[in-house]
N, C-alpha and C positions, 0 to 999 in steps of 0.2 A: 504494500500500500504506500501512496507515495506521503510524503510528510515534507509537502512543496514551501509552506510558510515558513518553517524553521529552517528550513535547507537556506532559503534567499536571506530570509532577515538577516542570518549568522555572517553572511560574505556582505550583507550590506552595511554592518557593523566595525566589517575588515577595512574598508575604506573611508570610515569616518561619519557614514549616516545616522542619522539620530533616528532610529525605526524602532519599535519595540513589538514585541508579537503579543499578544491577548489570546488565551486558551480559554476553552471553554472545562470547567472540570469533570463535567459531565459526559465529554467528548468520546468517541471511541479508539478505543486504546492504542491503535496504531499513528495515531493524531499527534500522541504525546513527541517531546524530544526525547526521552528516555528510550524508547522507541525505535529510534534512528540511532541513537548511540550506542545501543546495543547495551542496556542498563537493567533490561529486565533479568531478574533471575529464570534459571531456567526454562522451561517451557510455558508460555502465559497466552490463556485464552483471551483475543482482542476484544471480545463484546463481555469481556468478564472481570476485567482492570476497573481496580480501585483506585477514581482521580484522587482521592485521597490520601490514600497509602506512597502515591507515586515522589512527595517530599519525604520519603524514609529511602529515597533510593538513591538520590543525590542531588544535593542544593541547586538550584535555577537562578541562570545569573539574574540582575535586577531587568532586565531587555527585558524577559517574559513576565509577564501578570496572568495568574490564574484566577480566573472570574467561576466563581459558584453560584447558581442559578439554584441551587438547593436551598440555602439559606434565608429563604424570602418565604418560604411553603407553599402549597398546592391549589388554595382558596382565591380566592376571585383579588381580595386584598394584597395577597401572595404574588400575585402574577402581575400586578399594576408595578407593586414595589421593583419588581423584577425588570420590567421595562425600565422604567425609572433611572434604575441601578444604571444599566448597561448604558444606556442613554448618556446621561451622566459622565459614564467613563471613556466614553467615545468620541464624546463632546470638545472631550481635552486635547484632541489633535488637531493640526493642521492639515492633514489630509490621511484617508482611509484606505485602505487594499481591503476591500472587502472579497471572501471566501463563503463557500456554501454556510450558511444562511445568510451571513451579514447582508448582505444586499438589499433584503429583506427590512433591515433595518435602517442603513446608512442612508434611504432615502427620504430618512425622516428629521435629520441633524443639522441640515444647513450648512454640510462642513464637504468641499470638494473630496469625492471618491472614486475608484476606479474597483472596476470588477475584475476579480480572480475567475476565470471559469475554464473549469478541468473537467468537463463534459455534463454539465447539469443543466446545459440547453439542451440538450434531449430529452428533458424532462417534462418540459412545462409552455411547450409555445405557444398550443392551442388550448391546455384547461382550460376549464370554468371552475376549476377548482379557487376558493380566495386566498389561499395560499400561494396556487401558481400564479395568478392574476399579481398580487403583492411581486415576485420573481420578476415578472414581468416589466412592473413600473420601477423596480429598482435598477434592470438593465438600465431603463430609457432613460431613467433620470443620471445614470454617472455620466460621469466626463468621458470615459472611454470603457473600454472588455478588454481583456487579455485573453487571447486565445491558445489554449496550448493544445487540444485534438485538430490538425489538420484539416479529418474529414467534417468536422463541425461546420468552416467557413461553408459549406454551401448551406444549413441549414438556418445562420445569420442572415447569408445573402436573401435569403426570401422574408426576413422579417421588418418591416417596417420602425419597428419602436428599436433598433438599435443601428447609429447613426457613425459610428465608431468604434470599430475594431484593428487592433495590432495580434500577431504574431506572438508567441514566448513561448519560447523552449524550457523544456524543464531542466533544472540544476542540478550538474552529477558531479559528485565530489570527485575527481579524480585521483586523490589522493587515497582513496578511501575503497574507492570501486577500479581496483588494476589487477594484472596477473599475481596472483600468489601462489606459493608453497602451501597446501594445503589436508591436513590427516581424515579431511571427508571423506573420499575417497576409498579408503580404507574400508571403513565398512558397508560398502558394496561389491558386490561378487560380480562381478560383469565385462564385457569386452568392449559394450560402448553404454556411456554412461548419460542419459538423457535427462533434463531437468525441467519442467514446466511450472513458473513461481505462479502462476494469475490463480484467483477465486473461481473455485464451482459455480458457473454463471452459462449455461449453455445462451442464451440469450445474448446475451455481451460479449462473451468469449470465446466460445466455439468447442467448448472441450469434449463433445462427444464426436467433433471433425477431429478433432488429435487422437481420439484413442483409435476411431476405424479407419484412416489412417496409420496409424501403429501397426493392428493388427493386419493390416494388406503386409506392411513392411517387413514383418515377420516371418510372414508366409513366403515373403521371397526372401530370408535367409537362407543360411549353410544353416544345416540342424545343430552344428558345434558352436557356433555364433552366438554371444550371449549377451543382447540389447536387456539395459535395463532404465524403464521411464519411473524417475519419481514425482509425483506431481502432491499437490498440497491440500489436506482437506479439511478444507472450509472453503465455507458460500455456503448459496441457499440449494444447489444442485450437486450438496457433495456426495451423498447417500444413490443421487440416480448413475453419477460417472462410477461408483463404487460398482451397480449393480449390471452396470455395462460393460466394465471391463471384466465381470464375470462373466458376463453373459455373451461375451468374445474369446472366453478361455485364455484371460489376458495375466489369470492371479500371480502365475511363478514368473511373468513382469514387467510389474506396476507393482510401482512400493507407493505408498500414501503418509506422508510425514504429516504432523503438527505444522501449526505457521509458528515459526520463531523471527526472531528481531532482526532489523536490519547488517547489523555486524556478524553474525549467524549466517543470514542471507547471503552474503559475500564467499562465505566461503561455501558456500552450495553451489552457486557461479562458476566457481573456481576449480572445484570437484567434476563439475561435469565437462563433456565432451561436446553439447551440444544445447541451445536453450531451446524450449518450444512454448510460444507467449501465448496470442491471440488471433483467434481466426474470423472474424466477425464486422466488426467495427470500420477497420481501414484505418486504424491510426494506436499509435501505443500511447503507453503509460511513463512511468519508470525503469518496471522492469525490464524491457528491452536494452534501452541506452544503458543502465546499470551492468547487464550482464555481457553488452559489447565492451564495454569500456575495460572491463576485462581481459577482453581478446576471444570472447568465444561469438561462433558462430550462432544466428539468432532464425528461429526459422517463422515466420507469421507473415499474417495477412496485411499489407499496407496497400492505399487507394495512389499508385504512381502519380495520376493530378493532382492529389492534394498535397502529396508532397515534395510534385515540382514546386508549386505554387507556393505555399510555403518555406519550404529551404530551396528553392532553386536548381537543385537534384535531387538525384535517388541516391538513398541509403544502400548501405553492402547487406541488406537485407537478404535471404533465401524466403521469398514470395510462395505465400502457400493459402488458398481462400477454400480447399476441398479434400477429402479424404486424397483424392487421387494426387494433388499436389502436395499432399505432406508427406504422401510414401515415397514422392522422386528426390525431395528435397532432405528426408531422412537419408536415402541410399549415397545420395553425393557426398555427407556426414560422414558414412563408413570412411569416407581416406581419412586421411590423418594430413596430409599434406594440400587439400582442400581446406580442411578445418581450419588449418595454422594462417594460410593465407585472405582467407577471410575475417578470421579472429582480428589478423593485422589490420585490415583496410577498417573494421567495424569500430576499432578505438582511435585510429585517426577521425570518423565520423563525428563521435565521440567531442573529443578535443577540438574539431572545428566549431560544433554546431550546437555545444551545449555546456561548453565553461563558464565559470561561475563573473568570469569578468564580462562578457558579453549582455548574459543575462542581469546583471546590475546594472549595466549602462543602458540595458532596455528601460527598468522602471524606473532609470533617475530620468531620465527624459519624460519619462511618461509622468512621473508625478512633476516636473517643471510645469509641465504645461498644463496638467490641474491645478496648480497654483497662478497659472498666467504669465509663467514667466516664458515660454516659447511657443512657436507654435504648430500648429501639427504635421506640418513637414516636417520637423526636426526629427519628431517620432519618426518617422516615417524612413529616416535617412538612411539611405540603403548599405551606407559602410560599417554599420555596426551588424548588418546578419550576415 
């Protein structure tokens, strides 16, 4: 899960920004920075983290403010105080990055904001729900969107109430996400070592094209050949991919892990031979660029227009929208000497198109000119993508 706030705050902090992040305590657990820093003990269920517990884990510098939404109560009084609060504390900026839900909110403050959105216009274009409807006028009312799903820009282009949209790639620590020496590895028994990080989400992710897929690939092994897919269980379709790669005769392999933490993460990247993301959508997340940065090779579905139109080029992606394209792009995998030179071209990718100096000088521009100090050309100015 990506943990996009704290990743940019923390480099916008590296060059001298006065930015601070605002957590919600209530949030879901991979939200936190402990999270990303790899702080949780052992294995910890995300929908099951206590924001509370998480100050026993390790001090948060002053940047972050954890806001409790608990402390108000459940009663009609409760829930005024609670607006109030946030209100309040939100009030006290100069300008807002507002994130799923804030938007919701920041159109209510009077105080210049720009929208974060990491795919939650697919959510709400057309409701009559008054929640989506609120989504809706919080678009229209910021100063600009940040766009970071590629395939999303055509479902802006067709909305009227948003006047202004930029580009933002997501932030990969490179420092953090490269090749390592790794004892993962170790305990799996196998001759190629497959790793699929995204949520049980056939819907969003495509993971029932990954397993039958898989299973064609199999069947055109050497019977000595010993492919092994671990993929991560959770989501809301974790139990139906479980009952399919049975029901493919997939069990001796597919291993199904826990979700562990980001630092965790990395060396699962690192352990395997090959990533297998998202088949569905037409654009990534994090996990892709995380586990190129790497050096391994990445095998999923991306929309080539959006992401000329976006970055300019294609990505050293291995393209795969169907069972039958994930078993050709699996087979290419078996070298090793494939693998290696795509790994390389995938962390150059990487390193052009999603360093953390690039993406700071995206939203210092962008909040410039929600403050009025330039103007939207500058955003716009093609030498910083």
């Amino acid at each position: 899960m990506a943990n996009d706030a704290y990743n940019i705050v923390k480099y916008m902090r590296v060059v001298g920004m006065d930015v601070d992040l605002i957590l919600n305590k209530q949030d879901f657990g991979m939200s936190f920075p402990q999270w990303e820093d790899g702080l949780f003990p052992g294995t910890v269920d995300p929908y099951e983290v206590d924001g509370g517990a998480l100050a026993t884990l390790a001090s948060l510098p002053d940047w972050i403010r954890v806001w409790d939404q608990n402390r108000f109560g459940s009663g009609i009084i409760g829930r005024a105080a609670k607006r109030v609060d946030l209100f309040r504390l939100l009030k006290s900026y100069d300008i807002i990055e507002a994130h799923v839900p804030a938007a919701i909110y920041a159109q209510f403050l009077n105080v210049p904001y720009i929208v974060y959105d990491a795919g939650w216009i697919r959510c709400f274009p057309s409701s009559d729900q008054p929640w989506d409807k609120l989504a809706r006028r919080g678009y229209m009312k910021a100063c600009a969107v940040l766009v970071t799903n590629p395939d999303t820009f055509w479902i802006f282009d067709k909305l009227p109430f948003v006047t202004r949209t930029v580009f933002m790639p997501f932030v990969i620590d490179l420092d953090i996400y490269r090749p390592l020496r790794t004892t993962q590895r170790s305990q799996f028994e196998c001759d190629l070592l497959l790793f699929a990080p995204s949520r049980q989400s056939w819907k969003e992710k495509g993971n029932e094209k990954l397993l039958l897929g898989y299973s064609k690939f199999l069947k055109g092994c050497n019977p000595h050949f010993r492919p092994l897919l671990v993929m991560v269980d959770w989501g809301p379709d974790a139990e139906r991919s479980k009952t399919l790669a049975m029901d493919l005769t997939l069990s001796e392999h597919v291993q199904f892990i826990k979700p562990v933490h980001k630092r965790e993460l990395v060396q699962y990247y690192n352990a395997a031979d090959a990533i297998l993301d998202q088949f569905t959508l037409g654009s990534y997340g994090t996990a892709a660029p995380e586990a190129m940065a790497c050096e391994k090779p990445v095998i999923m579905y991306y929309s080539e227009k959006a992401f000329r139109r976006t970055f300019g080029e294609l990505p050293p992606l291995l393209n795969a929208y169907n069972p039958e394209d994930i078993e050709k792009q699996l087979t290419q995998c078996v070298d090793h000497s494939f693998r290696k030179e795509i790994g390389k071209k995938s962390r150059q990718w990487v390193e052009k198109h999603h360093g953390w100096r690039l993406v700071v000088e995206k939203h210092r521009r962008l909040y410039s000119f929600a403050l009025g100090e330039c103007g939207w050309e500058d955003v716009l100015n093609d030498h910083i993508h």
